[in-house]
Backbone as a ProteinNet text record, in pm:
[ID]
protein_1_A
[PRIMARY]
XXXXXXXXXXXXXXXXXXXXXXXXXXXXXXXXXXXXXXXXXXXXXXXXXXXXXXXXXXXXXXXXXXXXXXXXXXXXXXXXXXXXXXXXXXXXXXXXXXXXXXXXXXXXXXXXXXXXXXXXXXXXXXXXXXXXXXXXXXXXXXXXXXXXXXXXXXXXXXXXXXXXXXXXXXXXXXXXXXXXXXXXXXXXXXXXXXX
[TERTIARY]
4576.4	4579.6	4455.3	4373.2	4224.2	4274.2	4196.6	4216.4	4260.5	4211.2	4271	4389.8	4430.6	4591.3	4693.1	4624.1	4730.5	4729.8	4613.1	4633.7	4721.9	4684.4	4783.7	4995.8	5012.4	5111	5135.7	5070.2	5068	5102	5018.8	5061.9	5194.6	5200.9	5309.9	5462.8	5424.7	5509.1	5566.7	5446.4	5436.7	5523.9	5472.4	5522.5	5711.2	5766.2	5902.3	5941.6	5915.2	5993	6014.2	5890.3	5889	5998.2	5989.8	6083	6230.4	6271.8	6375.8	6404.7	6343.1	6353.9	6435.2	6331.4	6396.9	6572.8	6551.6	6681.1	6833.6	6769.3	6879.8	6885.1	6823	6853.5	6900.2	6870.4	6829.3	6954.4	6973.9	7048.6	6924.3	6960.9	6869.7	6848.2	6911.6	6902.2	6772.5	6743.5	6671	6520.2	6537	6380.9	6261.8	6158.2	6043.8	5932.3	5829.3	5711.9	5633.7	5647.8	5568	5610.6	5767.2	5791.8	5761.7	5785.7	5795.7	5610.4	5506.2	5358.2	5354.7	5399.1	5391.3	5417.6	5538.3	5607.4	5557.1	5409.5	5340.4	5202	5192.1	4986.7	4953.3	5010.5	4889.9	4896.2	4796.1	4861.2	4930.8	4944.5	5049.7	4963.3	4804	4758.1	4750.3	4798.3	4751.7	4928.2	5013.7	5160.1	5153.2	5092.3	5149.9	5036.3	4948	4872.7	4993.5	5085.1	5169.8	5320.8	5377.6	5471.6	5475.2	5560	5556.4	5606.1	5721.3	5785.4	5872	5935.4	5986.3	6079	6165.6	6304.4	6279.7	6123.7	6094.6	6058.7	6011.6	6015.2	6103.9	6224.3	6383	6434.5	6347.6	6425	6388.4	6516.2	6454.3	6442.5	6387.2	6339.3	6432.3	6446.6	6539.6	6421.9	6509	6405.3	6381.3	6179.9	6145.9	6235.4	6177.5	6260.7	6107.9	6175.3	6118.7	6047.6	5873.5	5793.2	5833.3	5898.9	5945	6045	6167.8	6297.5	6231.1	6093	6048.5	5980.4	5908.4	5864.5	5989.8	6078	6190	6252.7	6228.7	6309.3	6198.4	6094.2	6023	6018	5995.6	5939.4	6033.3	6166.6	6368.4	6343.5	6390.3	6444.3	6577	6671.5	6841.8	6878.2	7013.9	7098.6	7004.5	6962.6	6889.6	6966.6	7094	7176.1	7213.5	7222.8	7260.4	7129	7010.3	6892.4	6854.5	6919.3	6895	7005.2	7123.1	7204.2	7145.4	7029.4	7045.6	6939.8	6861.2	6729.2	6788.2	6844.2	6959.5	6997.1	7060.6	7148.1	7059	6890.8	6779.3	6713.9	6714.6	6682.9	6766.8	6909.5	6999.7	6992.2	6998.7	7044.9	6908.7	6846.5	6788.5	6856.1	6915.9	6967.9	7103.3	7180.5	7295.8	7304.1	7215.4	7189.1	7227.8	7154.3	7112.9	7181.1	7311.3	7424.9	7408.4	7333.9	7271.7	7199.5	7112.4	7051.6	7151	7231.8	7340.2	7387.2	7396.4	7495.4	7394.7	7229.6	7143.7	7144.3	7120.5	7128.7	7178.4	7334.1	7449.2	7433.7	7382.2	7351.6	7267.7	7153.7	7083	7106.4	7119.5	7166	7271.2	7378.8	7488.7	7390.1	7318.6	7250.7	7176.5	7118.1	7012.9	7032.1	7137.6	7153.3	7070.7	6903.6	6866.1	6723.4	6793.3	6687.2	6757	6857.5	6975.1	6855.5	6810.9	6703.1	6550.2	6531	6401.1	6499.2	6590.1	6643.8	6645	6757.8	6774.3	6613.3	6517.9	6389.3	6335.8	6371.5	6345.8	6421.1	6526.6	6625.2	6554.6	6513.8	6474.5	6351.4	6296.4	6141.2	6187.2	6275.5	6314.3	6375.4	6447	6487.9	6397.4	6276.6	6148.7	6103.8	6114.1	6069.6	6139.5	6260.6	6327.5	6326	6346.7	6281.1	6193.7	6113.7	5964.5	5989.4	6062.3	6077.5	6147	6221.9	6319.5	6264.2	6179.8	6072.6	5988.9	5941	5830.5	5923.6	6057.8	6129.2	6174.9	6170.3	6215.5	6077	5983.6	5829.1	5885.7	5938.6	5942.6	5889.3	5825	5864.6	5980	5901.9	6001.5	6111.9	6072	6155.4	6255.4	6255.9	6340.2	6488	6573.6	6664.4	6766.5	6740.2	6799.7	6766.3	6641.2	6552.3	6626.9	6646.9	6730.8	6828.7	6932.3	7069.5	7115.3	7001	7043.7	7002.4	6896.3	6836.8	6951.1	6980.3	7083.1	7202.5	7274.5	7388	7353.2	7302	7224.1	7268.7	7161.6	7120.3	7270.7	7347.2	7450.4	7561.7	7572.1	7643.4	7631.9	7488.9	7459	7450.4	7436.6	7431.9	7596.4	7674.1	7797.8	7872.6	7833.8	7852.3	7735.2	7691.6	7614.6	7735.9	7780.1	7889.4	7993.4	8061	8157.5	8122.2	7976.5	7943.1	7907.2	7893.1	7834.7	7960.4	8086.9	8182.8	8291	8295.5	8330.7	8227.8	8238.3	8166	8191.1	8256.8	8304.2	8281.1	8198.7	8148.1	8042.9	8001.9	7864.3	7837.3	7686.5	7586.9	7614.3	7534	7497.4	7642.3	7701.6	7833.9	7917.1	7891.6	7955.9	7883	7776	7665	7658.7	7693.7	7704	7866.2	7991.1	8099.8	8082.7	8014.6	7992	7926	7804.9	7751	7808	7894.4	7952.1	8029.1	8153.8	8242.2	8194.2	8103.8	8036.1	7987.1	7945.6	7920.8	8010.7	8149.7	8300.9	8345.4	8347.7	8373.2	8308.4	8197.3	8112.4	8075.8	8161.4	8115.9	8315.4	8347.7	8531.2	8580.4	8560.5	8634.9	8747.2	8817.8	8971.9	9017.1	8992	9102.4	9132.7	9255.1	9323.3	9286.3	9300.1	9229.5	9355.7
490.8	635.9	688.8	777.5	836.7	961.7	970.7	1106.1	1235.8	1275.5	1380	1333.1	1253.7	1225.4	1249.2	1215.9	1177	1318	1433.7	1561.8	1653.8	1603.9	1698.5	1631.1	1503.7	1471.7	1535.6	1520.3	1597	1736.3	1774.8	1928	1997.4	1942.3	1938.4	1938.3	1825.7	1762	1865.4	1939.1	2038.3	2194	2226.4	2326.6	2278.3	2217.5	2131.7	2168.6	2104.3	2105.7	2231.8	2336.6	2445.5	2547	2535	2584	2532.1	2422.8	2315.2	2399.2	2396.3	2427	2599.2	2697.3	2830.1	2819.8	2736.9	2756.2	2695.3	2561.3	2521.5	2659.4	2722.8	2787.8	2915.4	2983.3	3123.8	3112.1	3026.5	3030.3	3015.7	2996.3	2980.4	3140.7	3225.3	3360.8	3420.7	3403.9	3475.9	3420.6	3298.5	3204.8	3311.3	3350.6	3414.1	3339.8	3387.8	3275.3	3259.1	3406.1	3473.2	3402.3	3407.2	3309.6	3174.4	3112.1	2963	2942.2	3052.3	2987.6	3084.9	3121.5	3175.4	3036.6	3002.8	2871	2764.3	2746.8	2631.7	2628.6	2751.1	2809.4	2796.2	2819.8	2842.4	2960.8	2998.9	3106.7	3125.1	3216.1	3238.6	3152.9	3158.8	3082.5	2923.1	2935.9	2739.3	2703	2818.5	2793.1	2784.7	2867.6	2848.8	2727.3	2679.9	2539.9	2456.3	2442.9	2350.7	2361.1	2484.1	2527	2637.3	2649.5	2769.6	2912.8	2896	3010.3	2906.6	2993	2925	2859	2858.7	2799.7	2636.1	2608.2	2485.6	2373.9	2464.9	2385.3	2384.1	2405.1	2366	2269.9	2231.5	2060.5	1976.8	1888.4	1794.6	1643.4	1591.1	1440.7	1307.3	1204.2	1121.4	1064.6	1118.2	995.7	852.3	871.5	736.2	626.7	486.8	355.1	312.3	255.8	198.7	89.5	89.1	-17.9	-168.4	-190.8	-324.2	-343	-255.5	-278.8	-346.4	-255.4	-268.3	-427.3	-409	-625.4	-679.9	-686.6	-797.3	-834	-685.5	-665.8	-784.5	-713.3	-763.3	-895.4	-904.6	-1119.6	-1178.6	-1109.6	-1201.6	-1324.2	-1417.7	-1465.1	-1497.6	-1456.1	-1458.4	-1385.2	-1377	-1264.6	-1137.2	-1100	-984.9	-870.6	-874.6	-730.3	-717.8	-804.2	-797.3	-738.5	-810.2	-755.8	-643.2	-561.3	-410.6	-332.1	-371.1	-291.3	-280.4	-406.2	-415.6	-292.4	-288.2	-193.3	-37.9	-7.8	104.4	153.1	50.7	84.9	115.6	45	49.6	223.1	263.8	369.4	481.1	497.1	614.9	576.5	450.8	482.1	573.3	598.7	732.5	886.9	892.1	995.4	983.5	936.5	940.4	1011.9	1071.6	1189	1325.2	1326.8	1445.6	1466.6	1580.9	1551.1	1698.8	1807.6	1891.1	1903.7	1757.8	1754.5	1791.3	1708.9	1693.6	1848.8	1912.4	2065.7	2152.8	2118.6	2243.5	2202.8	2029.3	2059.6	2133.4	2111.2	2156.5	2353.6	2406.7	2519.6	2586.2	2501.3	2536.8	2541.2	2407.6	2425.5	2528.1	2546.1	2617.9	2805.8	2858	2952.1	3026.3	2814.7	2874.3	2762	2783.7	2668.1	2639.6	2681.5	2663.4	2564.9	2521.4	2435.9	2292.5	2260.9	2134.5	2077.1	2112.4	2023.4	1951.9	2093.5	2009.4	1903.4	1885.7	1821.7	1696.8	1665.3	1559.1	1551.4	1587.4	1528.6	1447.3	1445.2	1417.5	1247.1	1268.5	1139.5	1068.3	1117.1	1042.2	961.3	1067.7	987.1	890.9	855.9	720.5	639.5	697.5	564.7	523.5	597.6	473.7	410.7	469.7	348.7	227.9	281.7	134.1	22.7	93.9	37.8	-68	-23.3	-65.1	-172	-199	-250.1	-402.3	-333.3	-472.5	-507.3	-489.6	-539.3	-603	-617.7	-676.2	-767.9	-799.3	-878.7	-994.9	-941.2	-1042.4	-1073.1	-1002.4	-1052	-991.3	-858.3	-816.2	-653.9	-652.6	-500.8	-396.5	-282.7	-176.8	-147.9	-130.3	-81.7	-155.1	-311.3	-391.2	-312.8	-351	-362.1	-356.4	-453.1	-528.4	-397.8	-358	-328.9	-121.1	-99.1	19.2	21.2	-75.9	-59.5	-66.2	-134.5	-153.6	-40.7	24.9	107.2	241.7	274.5	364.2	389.7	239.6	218.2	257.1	188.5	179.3	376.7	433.4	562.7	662.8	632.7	679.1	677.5	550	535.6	600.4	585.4	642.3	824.6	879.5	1007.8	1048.7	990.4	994.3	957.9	890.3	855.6	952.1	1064.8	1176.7	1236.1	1263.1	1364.1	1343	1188.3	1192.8	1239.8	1173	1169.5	1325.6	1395.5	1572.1	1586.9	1618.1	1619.8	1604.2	1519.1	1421.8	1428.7	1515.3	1513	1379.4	1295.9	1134.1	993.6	1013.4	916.5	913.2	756.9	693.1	673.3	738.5	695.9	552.3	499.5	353	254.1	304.5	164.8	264.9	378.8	433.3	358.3	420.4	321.8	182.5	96.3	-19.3	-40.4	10.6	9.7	49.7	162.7	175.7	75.6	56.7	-33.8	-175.7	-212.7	-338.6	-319.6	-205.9	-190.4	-245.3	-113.7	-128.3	-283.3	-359	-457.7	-542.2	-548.5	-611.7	-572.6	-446.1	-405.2	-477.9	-445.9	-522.5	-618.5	-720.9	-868.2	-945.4	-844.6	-937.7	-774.6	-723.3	-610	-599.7	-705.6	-762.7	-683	-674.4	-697	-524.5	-496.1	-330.6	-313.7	-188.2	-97.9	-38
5418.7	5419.5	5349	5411	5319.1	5253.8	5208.1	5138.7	5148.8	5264.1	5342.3	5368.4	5429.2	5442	5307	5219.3	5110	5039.5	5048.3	4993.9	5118.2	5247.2	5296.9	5260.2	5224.2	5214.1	5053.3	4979.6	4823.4	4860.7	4904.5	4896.8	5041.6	5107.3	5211.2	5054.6	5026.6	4907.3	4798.1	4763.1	4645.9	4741.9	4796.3	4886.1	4896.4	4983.5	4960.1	4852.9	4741.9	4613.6	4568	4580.6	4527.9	4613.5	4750.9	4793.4	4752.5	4730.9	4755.1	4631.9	4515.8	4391.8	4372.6	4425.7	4438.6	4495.8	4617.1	4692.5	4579.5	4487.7	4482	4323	4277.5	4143.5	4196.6	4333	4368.8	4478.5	4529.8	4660.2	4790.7	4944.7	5028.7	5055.3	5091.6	5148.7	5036.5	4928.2	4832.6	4854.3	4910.7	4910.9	4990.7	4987.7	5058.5	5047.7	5141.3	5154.6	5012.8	4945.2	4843	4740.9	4695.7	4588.9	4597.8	4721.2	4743	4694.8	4740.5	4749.8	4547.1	4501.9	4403.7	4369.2	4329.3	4248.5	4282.6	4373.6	4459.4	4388	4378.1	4305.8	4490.4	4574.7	4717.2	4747.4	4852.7	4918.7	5045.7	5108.4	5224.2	5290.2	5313	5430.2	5408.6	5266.7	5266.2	5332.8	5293.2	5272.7	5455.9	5559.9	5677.9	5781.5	5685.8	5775.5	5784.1	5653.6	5654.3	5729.7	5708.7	5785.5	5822.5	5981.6	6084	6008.7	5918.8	5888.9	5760.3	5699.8	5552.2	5533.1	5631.9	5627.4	5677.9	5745.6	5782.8	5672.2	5566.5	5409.3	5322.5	5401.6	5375.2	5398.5	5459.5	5572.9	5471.7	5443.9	5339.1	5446.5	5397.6	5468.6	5394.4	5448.6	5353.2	5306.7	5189.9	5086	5110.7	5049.7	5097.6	5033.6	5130.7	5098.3	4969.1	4862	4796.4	4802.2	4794.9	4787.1	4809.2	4646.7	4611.2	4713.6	4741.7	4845.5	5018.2	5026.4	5182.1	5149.8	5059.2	5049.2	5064.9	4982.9	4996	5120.6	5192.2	5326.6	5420.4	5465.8	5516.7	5484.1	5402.7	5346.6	5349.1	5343.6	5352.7	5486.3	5424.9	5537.3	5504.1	5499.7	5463.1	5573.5	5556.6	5678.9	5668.6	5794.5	5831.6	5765.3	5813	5797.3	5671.3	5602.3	5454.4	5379.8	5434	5370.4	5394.8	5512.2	5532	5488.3	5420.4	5376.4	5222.7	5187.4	5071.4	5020.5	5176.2	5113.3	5143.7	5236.2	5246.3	5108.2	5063.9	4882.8	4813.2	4853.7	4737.4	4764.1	4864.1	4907.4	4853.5	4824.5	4796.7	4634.9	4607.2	4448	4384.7	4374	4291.8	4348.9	4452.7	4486.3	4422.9	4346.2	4274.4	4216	4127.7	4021.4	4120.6	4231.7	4306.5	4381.4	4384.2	4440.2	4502.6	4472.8	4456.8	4604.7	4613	4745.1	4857.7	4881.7	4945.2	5025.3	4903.2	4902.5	4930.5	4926.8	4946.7	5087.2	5217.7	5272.9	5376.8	5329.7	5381.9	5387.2	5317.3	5256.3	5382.9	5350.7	5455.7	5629	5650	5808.4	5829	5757.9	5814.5	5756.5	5673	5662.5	5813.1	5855	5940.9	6056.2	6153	6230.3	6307.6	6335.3	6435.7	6374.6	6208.4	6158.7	6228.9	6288.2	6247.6	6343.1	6487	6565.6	6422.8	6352.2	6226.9	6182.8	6109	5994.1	6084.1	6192.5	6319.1	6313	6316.5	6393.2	6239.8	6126.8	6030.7	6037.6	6033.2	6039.6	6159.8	6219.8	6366.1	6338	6247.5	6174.7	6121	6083.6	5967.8	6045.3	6144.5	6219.6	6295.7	6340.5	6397.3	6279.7	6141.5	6055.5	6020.7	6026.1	5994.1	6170.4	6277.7	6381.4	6333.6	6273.6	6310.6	6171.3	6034.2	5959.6	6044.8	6093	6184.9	6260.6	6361.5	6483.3	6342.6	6311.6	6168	6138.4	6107.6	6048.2	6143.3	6267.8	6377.2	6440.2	6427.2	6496	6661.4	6627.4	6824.5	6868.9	6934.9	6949.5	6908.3	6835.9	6788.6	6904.1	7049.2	7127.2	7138.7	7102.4	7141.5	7110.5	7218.7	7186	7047.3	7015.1	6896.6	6785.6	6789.9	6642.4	6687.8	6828.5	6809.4	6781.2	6829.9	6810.6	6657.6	6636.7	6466.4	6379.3	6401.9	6332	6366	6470.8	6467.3	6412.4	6420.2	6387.3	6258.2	6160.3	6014.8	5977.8	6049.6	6056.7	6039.4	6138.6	6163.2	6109.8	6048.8	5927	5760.1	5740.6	5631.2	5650	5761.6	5747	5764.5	5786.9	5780.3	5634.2	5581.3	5462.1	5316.7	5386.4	5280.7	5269.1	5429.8	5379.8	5302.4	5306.9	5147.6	5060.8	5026.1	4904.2	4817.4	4951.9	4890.2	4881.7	4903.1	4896.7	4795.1	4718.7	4623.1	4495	4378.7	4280.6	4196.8	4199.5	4111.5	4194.9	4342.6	4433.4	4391.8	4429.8	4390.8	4530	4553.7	4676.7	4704.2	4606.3	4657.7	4677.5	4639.4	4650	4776.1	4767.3	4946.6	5070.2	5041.9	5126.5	5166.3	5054.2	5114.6	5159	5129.3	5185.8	5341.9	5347.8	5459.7	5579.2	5519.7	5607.6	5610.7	5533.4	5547.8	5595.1	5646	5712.1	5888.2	5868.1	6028.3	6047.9	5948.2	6029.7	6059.3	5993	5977.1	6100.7	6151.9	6247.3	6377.6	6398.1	6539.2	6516	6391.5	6429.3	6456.3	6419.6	6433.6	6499.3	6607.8	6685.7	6721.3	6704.9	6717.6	6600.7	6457.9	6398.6	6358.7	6353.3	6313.2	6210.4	6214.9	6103.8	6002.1
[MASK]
+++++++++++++++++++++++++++++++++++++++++++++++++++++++++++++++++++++++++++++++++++++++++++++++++++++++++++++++++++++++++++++++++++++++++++++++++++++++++++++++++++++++++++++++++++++++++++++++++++

């Protein structure tokens, strides 16, 4: 990544928080471009290179997967799926604290339903990354097969499993998360047995 890349991801970054920040103290309805680039140091024009209108620096992104978690993943050679539930768990546990996140997204989409296509296009970004983590792990093309079905399932589970967790002020992310994803895989590897 050069330089220019990494200041437009910095300040993309800075903009986010500052908005993220107003909404979760102020509520979303109170957020304006003026406060969000006030509470940023930019101005409206640095504030709209980066986004169309304000409610688009509402969309939160899932938090990145951690450095060390993506080596282990990658370099594993053990059960594949265990090693991606493991980097899954490595990915939410700093979000345990931030329960907050959870409830601003919820806040937001239902405020402004016509962000839910941004937010989905966000999750979608991560499931070509983890795609592309599992094609690297098996040595195959991202499109393969294998490297979607998994990355979805993965995907689909864990965004299903936010919603307990926003839900439930005495749930832990990371041990939902991996209940979850170990369910699903209990499930589509023994489909026989009742629930």
């Amino acid at each position: 990544m050069d330089l220019r890349q990494r200041r437009k991801l910095e300040t993309t970054k800075l903009i986010r928080e500052a908005a993220i920040g107003l909404a979760r103290d102020n509520g979303v309805q109170t957020v304006t471009v003026e406060a969000i680039c006030e509470a940023a140091g930019i101005s409206q024009r640095t504030f709209f290179n980066y986004f169309p209108f304000k409610e688009a620096a509402l969309v939160l992104p899932p938090p990145p997967l951690p450095p060390e978690a993506v080596a282990r993943f990658v370099s594993g050679n053990a059960d594949l799926v265990a090693d991606l539930i493991d980097l899954m768990v490595a990915q939410v546990t700093e979000m345990n604290g931030s329960r907050w996140i959870g409830k601003l997204m919820r806040e937001v989409t239902q405020a402004y339903p016509l962000l839910i296509p941004l937010q989905m296009a966000e999750f979608h970004k991560f499931e070509l990354q983890l795609q592309a983590l599992v094609a690297g792990r098996l040595r195959v093309s991202p499109d393969n097969v294998r490297c979607l079905a998994l990355a979805g399932a993965v995907i689909g589970a864990v965004r299903a499993t936010f919603d307990r967790w926003r839900d439930d002020d005495q749930a832990d992310l990371p041990l939902l998360v991996r209940e979850s994803l170990e369910s699903l895989v209990e499930t589509i590897r023994f489909p026989s047995l009742k629930s």
